[in-house]
py3Dmol code that shows the C-alpha trace and the ligand (Angstrom):
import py3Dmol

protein = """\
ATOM      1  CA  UNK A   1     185.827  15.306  10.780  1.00  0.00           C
ATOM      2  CA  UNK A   2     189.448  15.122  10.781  1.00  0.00           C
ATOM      3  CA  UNK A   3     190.793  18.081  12.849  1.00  0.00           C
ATOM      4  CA  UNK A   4     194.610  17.364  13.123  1.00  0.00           C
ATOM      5  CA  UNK A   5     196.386  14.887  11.438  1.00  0.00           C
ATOM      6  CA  UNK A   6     200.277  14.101  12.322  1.00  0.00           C
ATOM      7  CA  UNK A   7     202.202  11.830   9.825  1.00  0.00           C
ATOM      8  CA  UNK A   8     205.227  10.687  11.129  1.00  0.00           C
ATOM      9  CA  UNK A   9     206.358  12.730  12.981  1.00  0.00           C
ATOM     10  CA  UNK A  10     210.099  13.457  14.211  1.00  0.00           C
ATOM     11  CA  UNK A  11     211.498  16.009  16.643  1.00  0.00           C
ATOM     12  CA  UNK A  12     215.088  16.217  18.387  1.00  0.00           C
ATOM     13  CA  UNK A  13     216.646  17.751  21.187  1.00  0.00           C
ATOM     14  CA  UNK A  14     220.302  18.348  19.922  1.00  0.00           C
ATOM     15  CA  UNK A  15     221.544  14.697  19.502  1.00  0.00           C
ATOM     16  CA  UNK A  16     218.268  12.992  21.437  1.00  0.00           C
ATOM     17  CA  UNK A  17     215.764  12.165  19.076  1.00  0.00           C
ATOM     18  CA  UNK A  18     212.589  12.366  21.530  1.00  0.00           C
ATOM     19  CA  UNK A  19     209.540  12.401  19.359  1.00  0.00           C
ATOM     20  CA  UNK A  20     210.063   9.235  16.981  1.00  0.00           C
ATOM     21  CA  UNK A  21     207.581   8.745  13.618  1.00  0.00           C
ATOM     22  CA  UNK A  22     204.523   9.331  15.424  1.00  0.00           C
ATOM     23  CA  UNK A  23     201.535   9.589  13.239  1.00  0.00           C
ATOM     24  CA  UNK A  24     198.014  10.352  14.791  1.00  0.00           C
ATOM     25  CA  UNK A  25     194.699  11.793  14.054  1.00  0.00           C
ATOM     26  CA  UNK A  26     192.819  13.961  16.291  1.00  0.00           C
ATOM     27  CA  UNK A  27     188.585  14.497  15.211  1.00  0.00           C
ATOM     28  CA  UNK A  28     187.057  17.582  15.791  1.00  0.00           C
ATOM     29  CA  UNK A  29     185.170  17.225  19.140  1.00  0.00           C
ATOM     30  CA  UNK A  30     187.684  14.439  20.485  1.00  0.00           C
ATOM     31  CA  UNK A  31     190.143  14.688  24.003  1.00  0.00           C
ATOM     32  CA  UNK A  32     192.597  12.502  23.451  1.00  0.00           C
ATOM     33  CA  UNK A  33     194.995  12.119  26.295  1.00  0.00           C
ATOM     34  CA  UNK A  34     199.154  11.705  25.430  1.00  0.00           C
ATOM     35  CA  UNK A  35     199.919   9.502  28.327  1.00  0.00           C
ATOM     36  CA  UNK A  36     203.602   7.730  29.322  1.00  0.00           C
ATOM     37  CA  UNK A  37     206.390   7.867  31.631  1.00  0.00           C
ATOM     38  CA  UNK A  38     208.336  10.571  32.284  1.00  0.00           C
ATOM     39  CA  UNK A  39     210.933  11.538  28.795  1.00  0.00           C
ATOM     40  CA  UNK A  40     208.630   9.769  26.663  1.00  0.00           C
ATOM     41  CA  UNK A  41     208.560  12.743  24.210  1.00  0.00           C
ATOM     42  CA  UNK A  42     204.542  13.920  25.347  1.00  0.00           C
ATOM     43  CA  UNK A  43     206.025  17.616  26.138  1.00  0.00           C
ATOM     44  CA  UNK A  44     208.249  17.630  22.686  1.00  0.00           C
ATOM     45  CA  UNK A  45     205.021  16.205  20.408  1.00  0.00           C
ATOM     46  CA  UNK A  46     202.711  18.645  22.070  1.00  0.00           C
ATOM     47  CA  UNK A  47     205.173  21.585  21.688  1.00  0.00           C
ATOM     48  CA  UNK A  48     205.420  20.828  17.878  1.00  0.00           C
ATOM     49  CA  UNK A  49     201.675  20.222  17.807  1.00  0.00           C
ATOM     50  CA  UNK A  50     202.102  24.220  18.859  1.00  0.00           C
ATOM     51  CA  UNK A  51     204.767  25.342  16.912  1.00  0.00           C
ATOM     52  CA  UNK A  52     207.356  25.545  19.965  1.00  0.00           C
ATOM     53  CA  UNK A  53     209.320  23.619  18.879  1.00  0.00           C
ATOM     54  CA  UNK A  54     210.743  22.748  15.209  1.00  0.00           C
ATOM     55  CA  UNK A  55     210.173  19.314  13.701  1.00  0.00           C
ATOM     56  CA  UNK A  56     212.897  17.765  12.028  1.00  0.00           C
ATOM     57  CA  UNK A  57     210.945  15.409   9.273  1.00  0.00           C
ATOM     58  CA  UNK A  58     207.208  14.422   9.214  1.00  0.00           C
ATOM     59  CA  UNK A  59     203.639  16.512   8.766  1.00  0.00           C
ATOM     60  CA  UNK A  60     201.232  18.617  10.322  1.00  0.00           C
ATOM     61  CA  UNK A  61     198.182  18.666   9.184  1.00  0.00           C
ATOM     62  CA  UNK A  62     195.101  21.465  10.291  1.00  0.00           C
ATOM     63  CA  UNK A  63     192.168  21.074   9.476  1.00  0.00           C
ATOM     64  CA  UNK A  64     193.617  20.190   5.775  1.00  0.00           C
ATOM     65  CA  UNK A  65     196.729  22.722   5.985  1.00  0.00           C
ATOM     66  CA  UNK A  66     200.075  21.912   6.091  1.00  0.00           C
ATOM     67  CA  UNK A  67     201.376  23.748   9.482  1.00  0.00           C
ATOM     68  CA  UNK A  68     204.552  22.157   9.473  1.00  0.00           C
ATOM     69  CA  UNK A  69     206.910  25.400   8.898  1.00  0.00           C
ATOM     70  CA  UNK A  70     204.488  27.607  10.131  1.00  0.00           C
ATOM     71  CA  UNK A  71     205.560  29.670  13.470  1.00  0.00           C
ATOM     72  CA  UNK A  72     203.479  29.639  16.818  1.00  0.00           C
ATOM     73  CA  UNK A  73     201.939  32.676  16.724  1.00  0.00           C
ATOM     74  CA  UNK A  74     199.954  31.981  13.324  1.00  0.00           C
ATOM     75  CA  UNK A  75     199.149  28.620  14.288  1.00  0.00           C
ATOM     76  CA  UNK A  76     197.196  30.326  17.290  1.00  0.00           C
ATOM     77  CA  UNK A  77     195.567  32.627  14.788  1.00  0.00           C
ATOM     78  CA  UNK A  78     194.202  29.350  12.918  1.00  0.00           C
ATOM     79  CA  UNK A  79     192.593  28.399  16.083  1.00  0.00           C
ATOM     80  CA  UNK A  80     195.767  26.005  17.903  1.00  0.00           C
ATOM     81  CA  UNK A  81     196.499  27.229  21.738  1.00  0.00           C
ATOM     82  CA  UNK A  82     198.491  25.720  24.225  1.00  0.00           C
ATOM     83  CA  UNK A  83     198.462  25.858  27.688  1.00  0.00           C
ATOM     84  CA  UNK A  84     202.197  24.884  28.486  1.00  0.00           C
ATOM     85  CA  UNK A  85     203.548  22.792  31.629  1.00  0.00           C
ATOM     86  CA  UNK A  86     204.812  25.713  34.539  1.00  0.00           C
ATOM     87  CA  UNK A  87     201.604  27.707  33.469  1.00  0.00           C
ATOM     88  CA  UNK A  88     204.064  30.679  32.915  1.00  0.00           C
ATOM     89  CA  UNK A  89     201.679  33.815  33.457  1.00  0.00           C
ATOM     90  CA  UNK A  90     202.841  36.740  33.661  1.00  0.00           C
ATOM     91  CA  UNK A  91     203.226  37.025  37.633  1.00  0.00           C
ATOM     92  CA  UNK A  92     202.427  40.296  38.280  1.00  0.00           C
ATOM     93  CA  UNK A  93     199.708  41.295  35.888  1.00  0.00           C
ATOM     94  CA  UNK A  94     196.533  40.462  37.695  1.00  0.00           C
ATOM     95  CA  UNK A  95     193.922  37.770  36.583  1.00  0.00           C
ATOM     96  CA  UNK A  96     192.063  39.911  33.966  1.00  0.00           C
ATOM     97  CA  UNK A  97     195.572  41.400  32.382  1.00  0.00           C
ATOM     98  CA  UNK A  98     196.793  37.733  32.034  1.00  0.00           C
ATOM     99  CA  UNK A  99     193.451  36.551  30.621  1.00  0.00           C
ATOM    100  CA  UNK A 100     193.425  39.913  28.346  1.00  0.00           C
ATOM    101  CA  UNK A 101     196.814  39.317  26.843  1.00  0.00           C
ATOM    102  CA  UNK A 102     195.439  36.751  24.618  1.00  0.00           C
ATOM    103  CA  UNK A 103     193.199  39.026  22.608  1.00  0.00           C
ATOM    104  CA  UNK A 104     195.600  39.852  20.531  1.00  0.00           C
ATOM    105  CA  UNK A 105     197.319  36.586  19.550  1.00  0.00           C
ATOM    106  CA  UNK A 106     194.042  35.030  19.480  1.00  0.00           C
ATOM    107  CA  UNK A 107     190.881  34.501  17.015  1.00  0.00           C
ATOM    108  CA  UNK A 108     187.269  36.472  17.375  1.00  0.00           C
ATOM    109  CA  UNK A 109     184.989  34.077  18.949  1.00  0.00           C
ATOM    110  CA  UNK A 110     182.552  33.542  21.666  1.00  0.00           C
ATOM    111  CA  UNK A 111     185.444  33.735  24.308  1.00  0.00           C
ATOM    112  CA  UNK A 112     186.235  36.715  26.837  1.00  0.00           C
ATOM    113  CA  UNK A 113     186.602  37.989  30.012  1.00  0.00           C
ATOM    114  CA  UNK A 114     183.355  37.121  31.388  1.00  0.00           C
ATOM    115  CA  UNK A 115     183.002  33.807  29.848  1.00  0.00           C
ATOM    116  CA  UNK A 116     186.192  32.488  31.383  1.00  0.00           C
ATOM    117  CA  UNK A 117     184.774  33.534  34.597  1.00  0.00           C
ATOM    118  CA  UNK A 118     181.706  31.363  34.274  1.00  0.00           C
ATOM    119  CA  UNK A 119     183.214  28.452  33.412  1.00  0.00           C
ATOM    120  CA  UNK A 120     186.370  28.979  36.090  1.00  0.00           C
ATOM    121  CA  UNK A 121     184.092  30.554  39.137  1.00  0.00           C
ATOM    122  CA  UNK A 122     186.778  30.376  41.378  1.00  0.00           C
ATOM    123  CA  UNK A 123     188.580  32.952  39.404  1.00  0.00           C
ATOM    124  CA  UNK A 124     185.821  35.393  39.918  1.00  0.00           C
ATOM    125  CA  UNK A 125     186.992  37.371  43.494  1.00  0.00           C
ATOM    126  CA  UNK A 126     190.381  37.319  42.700  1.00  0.00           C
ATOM    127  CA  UNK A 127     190.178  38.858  38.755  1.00  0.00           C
ATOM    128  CA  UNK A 128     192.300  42.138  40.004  1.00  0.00           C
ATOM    129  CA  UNK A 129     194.817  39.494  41.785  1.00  0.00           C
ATOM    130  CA  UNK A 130     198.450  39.523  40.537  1.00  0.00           C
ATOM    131  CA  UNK A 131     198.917  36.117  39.417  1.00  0.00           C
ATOM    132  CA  UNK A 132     202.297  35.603  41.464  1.00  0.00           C
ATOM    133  CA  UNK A 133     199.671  35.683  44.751  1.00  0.00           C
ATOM    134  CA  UNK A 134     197.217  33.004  43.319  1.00  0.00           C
ATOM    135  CA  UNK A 135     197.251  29.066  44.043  1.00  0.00           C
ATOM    136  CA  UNK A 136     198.859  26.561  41.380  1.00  0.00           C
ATOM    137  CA  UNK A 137     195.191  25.342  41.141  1.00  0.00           C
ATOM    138  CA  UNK A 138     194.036  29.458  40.356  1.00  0.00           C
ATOM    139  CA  UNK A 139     197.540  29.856  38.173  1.00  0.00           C
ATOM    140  CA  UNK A 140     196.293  26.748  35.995  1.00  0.00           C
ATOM    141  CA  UNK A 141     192.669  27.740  35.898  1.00  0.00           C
ATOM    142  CA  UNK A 142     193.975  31.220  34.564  1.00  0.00           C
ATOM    143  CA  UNK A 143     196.776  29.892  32.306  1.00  0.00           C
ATOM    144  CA  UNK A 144     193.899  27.641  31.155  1.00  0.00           C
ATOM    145  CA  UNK A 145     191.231  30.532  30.319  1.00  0.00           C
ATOM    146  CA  UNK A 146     194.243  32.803  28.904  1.00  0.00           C
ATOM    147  CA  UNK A 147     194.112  29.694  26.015  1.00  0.00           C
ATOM    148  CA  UNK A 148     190.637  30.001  26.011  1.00  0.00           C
ATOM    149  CA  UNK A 149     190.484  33.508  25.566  1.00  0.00           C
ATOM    150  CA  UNK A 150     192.275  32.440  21.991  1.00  0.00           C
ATOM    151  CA  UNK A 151     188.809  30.791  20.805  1.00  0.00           C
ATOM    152  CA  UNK A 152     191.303  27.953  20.522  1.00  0.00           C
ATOM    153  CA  UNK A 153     189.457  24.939  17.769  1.00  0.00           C
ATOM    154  CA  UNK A 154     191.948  22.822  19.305  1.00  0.00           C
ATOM    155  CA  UNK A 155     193.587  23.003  23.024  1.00  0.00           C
ATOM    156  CA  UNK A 156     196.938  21.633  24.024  1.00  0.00           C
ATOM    157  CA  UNK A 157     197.015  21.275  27.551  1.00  0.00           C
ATOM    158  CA  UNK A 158     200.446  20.050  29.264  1.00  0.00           C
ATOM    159  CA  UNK A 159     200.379  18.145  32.518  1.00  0.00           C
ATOM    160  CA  UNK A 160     197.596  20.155  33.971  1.00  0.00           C
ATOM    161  CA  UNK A 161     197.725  18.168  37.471  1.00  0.00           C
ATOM    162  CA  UNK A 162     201.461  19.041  37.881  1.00  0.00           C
ATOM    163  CA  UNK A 163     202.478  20.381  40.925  1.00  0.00           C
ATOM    164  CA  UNK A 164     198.812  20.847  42.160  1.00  0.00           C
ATOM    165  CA  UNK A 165     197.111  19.547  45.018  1.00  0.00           C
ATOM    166  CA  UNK A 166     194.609  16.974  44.850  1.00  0.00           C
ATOM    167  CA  UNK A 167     191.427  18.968  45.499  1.00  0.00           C
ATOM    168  CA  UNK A 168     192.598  21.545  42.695  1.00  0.00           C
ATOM    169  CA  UNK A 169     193.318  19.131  40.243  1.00  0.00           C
ATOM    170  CA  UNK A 170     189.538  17.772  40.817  1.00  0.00           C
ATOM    171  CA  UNK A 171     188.601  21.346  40.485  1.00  0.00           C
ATOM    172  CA  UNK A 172     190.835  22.105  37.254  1.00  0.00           C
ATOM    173  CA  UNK A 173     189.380  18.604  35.851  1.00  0.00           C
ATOM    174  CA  UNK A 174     185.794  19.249  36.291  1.00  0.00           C
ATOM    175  CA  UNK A 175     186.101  22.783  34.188  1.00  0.00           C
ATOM    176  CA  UNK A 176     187.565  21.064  31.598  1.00  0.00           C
ATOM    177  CA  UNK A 177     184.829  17.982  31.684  1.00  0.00           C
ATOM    178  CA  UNK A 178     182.554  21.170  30.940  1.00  0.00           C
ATOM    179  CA  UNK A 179     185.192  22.582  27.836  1.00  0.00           C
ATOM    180  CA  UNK A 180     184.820  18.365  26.888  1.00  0.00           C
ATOM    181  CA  UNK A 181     180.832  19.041  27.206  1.00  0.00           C
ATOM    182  CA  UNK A 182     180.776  22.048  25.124  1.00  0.00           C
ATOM    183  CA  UNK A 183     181.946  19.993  22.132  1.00  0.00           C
ATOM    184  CA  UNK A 184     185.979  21.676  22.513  1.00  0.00           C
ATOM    185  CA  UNK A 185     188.662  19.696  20.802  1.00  0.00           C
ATOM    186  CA  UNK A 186     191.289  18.668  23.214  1.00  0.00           C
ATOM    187  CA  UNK A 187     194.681  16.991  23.214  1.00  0.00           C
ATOM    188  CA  UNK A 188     195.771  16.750  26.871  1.00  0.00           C
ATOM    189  CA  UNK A 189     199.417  15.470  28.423  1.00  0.00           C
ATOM    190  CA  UNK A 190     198.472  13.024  31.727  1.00  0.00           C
ATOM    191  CA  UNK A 191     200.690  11.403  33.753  1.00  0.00           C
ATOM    192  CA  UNK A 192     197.596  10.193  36.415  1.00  0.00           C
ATOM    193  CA  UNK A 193     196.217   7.267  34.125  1.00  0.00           C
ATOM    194  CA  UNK A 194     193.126   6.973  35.879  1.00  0.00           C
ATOM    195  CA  UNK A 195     193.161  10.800  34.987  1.00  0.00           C
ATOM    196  CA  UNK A 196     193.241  10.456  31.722  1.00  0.00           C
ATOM    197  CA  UNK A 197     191.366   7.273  31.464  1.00  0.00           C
ATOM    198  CA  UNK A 198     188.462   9.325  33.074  1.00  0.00           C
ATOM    199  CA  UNK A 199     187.971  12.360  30.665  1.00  0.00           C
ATOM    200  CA  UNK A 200     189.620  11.207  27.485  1.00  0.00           C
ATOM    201  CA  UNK A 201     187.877   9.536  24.841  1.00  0.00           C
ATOM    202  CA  UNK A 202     191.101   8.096  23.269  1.00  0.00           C
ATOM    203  CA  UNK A 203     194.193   7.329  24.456  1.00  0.00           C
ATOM    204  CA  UNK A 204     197.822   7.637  22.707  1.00  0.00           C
ATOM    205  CA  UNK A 205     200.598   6.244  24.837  1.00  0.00           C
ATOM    206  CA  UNK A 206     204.603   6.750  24.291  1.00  0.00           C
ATOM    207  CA  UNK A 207     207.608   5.392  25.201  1.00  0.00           C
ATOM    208  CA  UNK A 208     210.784   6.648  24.441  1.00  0.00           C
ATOM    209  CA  UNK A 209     209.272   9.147  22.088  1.00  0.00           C
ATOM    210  CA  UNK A 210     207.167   6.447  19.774  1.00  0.00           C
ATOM    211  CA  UNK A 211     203.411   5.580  19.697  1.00  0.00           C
ATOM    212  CA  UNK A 212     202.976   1.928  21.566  1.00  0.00           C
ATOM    213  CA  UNK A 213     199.587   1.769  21.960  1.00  0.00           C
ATOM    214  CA  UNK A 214     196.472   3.566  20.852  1.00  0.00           C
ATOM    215  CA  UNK A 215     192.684   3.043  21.087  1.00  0.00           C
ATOM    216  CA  UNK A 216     189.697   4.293  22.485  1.00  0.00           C
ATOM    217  CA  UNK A 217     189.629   4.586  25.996  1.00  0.00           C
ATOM    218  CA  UNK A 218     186.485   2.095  26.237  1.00  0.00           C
ATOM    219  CA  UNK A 219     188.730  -0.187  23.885  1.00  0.00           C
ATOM    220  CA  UNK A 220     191.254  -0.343  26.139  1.00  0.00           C
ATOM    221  CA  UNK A 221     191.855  -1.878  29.498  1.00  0.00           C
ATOM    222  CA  UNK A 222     194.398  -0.127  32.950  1.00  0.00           C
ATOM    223  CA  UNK A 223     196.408  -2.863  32.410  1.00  0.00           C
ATOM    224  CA  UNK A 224     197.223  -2.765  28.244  1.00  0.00           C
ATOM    225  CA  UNK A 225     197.761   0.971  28.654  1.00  0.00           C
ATOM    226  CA  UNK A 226     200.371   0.235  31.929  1.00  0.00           C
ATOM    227  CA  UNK A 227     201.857  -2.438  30.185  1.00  0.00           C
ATOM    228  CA  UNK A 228     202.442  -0.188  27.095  1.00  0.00           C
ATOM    229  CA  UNK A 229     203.549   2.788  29.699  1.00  0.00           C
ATOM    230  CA  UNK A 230     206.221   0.896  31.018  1.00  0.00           C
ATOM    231  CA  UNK A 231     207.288  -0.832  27.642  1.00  0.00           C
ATOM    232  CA  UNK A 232     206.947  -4.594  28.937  1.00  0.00           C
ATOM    233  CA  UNK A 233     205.301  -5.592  25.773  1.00  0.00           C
ATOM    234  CA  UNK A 234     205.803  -3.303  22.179  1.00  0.00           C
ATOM    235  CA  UNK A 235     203.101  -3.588  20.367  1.00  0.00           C
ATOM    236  CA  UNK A 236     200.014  -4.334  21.939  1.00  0.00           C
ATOM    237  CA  UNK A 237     196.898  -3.328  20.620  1.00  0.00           C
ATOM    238  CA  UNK A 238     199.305  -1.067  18.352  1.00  0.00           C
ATOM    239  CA  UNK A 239     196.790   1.608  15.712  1.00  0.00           C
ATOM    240  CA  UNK A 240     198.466   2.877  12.814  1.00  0.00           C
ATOM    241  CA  UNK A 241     196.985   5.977  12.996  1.00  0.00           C
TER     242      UNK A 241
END
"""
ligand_1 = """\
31
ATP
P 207.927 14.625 31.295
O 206.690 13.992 31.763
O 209.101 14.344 32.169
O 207.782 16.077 30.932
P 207.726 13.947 28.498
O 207.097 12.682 28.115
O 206.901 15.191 28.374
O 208.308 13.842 29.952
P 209.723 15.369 27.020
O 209.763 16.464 28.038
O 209.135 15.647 25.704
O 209.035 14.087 27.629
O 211.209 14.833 26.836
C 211.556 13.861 25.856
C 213.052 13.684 25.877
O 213.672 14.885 25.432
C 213.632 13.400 27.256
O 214.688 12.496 27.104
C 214.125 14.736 27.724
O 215.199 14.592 28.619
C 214.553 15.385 26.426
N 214.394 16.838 26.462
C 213.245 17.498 26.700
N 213.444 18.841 26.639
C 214.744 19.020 26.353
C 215.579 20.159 26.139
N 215.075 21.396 26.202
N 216.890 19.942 25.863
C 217.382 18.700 25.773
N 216.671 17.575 25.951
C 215.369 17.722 26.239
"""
view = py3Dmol.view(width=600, height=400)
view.addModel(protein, "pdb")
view.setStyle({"model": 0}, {"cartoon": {"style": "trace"}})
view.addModel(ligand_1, "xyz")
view.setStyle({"model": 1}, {"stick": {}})
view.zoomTo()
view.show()
């Protein structure tokens, strides 16, 4: 089942146009993983996905309604959360208060407190910890369950590896493999390609804010979605949709 649909999409910065008639669907159950170089709009389309930021013509479309005017904080009521690039917790309210503030915003659902600590262990011993004193890898893990706390139908993660060293980023990863397992909705921002190659099941790559190439990740080969990354050859492999 269709969860999201964009049609064709447009979003500026001032003068810059950096999201460009992008139209894509997104199934309920799906990760698909926004992938290009760095400008190519991924931040700006997931943002709007969100309601951060304002489109300036095209459609968003939620599991059938049309979210397009609608502001953030009732798009996370419908069930849309995103975890933004920079994590931005609040730094000194501890683990728990961060992963607490969502309640509000956020739908009823199988999510809380103690749930997030299953499937983020590592978060466990440092719950009472002000957030300004944890790792990037702990900040992203909590910025991550704050979403989650949301009972998010759909999760918008931005550039989760950013910043973070390599053994965090495998241990960020593998929770989300288990959100993938547990049948959550994802659309994910990933500048690693083998990254996203590994846990999404399609992929949508950019370039200078349109959609060059997208497929299914077992469709696809490293060396399509490169070429597309780097714009050496428009077109290939090009979906619609
Ligand atoms: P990155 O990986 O560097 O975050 P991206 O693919 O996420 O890149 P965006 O951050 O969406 O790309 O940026 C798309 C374009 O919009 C770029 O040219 C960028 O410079 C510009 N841009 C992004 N944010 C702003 C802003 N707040 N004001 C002006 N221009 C912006």
């Amino acid at each position: 089942m269709t969860l999201l649909a964009i049609e064709q999409l447009d979003a500026r910065h001032g003068l810059l146009q950096a999201v460009r008639d992008v139209s894509l669907v997104v199934d309920e159950g799906e990760t698909v993983a926004l992938v290009g170089a760095n400008g190519a709009g991924k931040t700006t389309l997931l943002r709007t996905i969100a309601g951060a930021h304002r489109p300036v013509g095209g459609r968003i479309i939620f599991d059938g309604a049309d979210l397009t005017g609608m502001p953030a904080h009732r798009r996370v009521r419908l069930g849309i959360a995103l975890v933004p690039e920079g994590r931005r917790l609040f730094p000194d309210l501890t683990v728990e208060e961060n992963l607490l503030t969502a309640i509000a915003a956020g739908r009823s659902g199988p999510w809380n407190v103690e749930r997030v600590l299953e499937a983020f262990p590592l978060l466990r011993p440092l719950r009472k910890r002000q957030a300004r004193l944890l790792s990037g890898g702990e900040q992203q893990a909590t910025a991550i369950g704050r979403a989650l706390m949301c009972n998010p139908r759909l999760l918008l993660l931005d550039e989760l590896s950013l910043g973070l060293a390599p053994v965090a980023v495998d241990a960020v990863y593998s929770s989300v493999r288990s959100l993938i397992a547990a049948g959550t909705t994802i659309v994910l921002v990933e500048q690693d390609l083998s990254r996203a190659m590994a846990v999404a099941s399609r992929i949508v790559c950019l370039l200078e804010g349109r959609v060059v190439l997208a497929g299914r990740t077992s469709e696809l080969s490293r060396d399509q979605i490169t070429t597309a990354y780097f714009g050496l050859h428009h077109g290939v492999g090009r979906e619609s949709a």
